[in-house]
N, C-alpha and C positions, 0 to 999 in steps of 0.2 A: 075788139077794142076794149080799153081798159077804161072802168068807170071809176073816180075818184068822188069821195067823201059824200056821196049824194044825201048819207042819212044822217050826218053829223050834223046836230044843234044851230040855227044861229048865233052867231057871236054877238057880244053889246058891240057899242063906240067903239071905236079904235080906239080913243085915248083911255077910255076904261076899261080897257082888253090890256094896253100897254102896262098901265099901272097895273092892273091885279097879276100878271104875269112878272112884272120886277118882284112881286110879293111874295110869291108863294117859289123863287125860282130855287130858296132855301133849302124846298121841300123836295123838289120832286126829284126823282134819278131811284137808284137802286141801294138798298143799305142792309147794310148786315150787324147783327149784333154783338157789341162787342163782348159779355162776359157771359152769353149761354145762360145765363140767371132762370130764376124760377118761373117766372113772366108766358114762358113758353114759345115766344117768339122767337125765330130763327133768321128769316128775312122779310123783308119790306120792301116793296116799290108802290112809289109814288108817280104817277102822271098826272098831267095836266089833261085838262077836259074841257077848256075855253072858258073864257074868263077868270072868275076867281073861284072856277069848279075842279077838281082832283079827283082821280081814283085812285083807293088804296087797296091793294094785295097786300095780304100778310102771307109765311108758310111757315108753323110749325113747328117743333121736335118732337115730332112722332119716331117711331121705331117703329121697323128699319129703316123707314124713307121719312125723308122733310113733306109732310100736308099740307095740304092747299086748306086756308080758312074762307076763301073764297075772294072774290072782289064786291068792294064794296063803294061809296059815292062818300067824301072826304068832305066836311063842313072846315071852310077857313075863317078864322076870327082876328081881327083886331084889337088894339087895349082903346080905341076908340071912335066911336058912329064917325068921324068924319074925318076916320084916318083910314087909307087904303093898304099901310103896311101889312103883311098877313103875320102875325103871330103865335099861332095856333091853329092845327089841323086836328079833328076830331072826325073818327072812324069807329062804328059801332058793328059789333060780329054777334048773333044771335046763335047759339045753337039748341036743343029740346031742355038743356040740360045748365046754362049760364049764358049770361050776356055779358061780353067784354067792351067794354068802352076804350078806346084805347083815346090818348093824347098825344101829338107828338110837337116839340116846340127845339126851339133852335137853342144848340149847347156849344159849348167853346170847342173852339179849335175847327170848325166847319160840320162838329157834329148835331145830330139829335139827340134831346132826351122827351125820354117818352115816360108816360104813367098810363096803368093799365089796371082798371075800375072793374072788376069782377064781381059780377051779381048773379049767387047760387038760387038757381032753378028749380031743383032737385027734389025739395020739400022735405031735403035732408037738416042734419043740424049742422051743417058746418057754415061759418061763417064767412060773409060776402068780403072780399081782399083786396088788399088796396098794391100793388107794385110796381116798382121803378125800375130802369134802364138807359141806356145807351145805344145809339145806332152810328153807325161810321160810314162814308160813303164805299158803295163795293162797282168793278165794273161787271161784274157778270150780269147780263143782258136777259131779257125773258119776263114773263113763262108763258110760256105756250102750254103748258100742262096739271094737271091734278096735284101728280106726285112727279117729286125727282130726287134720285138716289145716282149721283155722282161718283162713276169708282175712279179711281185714282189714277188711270191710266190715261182716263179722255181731259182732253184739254175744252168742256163746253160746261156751261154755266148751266144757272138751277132753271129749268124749263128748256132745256137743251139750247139757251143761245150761246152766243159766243161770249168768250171771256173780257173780248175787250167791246167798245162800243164804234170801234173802227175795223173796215174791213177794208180789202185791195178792189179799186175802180174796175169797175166792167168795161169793156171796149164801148167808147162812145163817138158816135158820129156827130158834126159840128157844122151849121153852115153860119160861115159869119159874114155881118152886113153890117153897111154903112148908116148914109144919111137915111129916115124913114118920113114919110110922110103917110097923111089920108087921103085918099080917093074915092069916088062916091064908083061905083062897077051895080047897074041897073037899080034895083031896089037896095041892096046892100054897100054895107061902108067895109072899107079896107084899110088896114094898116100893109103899107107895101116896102118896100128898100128895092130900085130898079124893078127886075119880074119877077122878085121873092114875093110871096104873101106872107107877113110875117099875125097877121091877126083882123081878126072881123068882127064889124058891128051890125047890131039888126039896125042900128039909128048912128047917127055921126056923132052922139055926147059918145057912145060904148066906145068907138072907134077912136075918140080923141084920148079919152080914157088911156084906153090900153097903148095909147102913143105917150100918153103922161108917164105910166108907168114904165115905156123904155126907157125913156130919160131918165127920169127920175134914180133909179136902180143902176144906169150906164151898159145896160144889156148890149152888146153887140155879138152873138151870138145865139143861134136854139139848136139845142141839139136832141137827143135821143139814144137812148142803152141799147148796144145790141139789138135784140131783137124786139125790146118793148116799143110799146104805141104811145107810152106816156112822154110827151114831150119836155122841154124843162131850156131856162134861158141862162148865159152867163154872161161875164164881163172879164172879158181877157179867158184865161184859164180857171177861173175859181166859178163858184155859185155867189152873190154878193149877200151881205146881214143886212140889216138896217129896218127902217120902219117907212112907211107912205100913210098919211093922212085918209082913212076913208077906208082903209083895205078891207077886204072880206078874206079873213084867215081861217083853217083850221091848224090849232096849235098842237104840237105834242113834241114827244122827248124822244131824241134821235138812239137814247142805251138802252128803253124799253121798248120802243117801236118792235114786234116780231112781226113774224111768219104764221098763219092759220088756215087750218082748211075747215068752212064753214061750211056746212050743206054738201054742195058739190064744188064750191069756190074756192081759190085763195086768194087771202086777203089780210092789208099790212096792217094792220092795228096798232091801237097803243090803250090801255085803258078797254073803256066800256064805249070808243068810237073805234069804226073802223075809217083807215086814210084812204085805200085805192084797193078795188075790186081787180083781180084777174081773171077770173075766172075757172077753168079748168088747166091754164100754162100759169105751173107752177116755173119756169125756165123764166118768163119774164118778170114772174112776182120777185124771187130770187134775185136778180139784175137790179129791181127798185129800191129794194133792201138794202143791196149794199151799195147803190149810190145814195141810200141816206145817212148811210152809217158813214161813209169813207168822206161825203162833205160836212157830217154832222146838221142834215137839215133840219130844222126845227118846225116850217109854215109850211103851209100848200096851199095857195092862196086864187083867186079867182076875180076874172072880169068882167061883169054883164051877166052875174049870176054863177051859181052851180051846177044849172043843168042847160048844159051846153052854150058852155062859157064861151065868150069872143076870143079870152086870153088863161090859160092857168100857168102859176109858176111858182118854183122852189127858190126859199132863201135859207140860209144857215145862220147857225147863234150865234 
């Protein structure tokens, strides 16, 4: 059985999860720099981390391969205490030898421009450097890795994902239901449609809950990938966007979400949270992937909790 997000952060309010994520939506995705400048930067990705939190990855130009500067935890600013617009992202990289400060703020035409605050370590005489750039939005997906050296033959992006932030649907199985109601079944409550069980409460608020949320969303269907155990709801043929008052999301970016194998696990992450544990069936971790990437989902949100939810479901941006 496949565990999702159990170790990811609480989220605030929903309406202050809402706003700071219009804020920072600027920011985050994957970017590459447009003039190879002195700066040393090569690529950037940005995700989101719940609320008005970010991780930033940079990688490099090293030779022969683009290096990993590592991941780091992305401070967002506003030009004002009682404004939620995000303005400014600010990521700091330490290494024995200089601290880089990086800046990155929103440039014309849907770009970034960044400045990058370089403080000599060394206890050399050269002096600490102040410089500028450009980043432009890229879709190559990733990183799952340290280093990555691209030869010209493959078609996969820097950390080996894929070039675009879309891939082809896994076979999915679908059962779809009508009208739903609750029902009380011994100690426990039920979300039912005729003899489907569509979701359960430990108490009839969880139950009514997750009957709010059918509506709400226009769900008439749950279906399931192939072989995965993770479940997932629709409406008609799509996965639905939208927002619900209350919800308990984990957020993230459907072109950096990868693939990892953590200990003995794999697991979809994005950033410095992981979204859904597989375990050692890398086949279904796989199938999750690319039904995130092919509806573009952005939530994985939950009902009566994260650990052992009444209800969990996917919606797209």
């Amino acid at each position: 059985m496949a565990r999702t997000g159990l170790f990811a952060g609480p989220l605030a309010a929903f309406c202050l999860v809402a706003a700071a994520q219009a804020g920072i939506a600027d920011f985050t995705g994957n970017w590459e720099n447009v003039g190879r400048d002195a700066s040393g930067i090569a690529h950037v990705v940005i995700s989101p981390a719940g609320g008005d939190h970010v991780s930033v990855r940079v990688y490099g130009t090293c030779h022969p391969t683009e290096c990993n500067w590592g991941l780091v935890e992305g401070k967002s600013y506003t030009a004002d205490p009682r404004l939620s617009e995000v303005e400014s992202i600010q990521a700091v990289f330490a290494t024995a030898f200089s601290r880089k400060e990086i800046i990155f703020r929103k440039g014309n035409s849907g770009e970034l421009a960044f400045e990058v605050l370089t403080e000599i370590l060394d206890g050399s005489e050269r002096h600490n450097f102040d410089l500028t750039g450009r980043l432009r939005q890229s879709n190559l997906a990733g990183p799952v890795g340290d280093n990555w050296n691209r030869p010209a033959s493959q078609g996969t992006g820097w950390g080996g994902g894929a070039r675009t932030g879309t891939s082809l649907r896994p076979a999915e199985t679908c059962q779809p239901f009508r009208t739903a109601h609750v029902v009380q079944t011994g100690e426990s409550w039920q979300v039912v449609a005729g003899s489907q069980r569509l979701a359960y409460g430990r108490d009839e608020r969880t139950a009514m809950r997750a009957l709010e949320t059918i509506h709400h969303f226009g769900f008439d269907r749950k279906c399931h990938t192939g072989t995965s155990s993770i479940e997932y709801w629709k409406r008609g043929p799509e996965i639905p966007n939208g927002h619900m008052g209350g919800a308990d999301c984990i957020y993230f970016n459907p072109t950096t979400v990868h693939l990892t194998h953590m200990g003995r696990a794999w697991k979809i992450v994005d950033g410095v949270q992981w979204i859904a544990d597989f375990g050692s069936d890398k086949m279904q971790a796989d199938e999750m992937l690319s039904l995130i990437r092919s509806y573009g989902l952005d939530r994985e949100c939950f009902v009566g909790g994260r650990l052992n939810s009444a209800m969990v479901y996917w919606l797209a941006h």
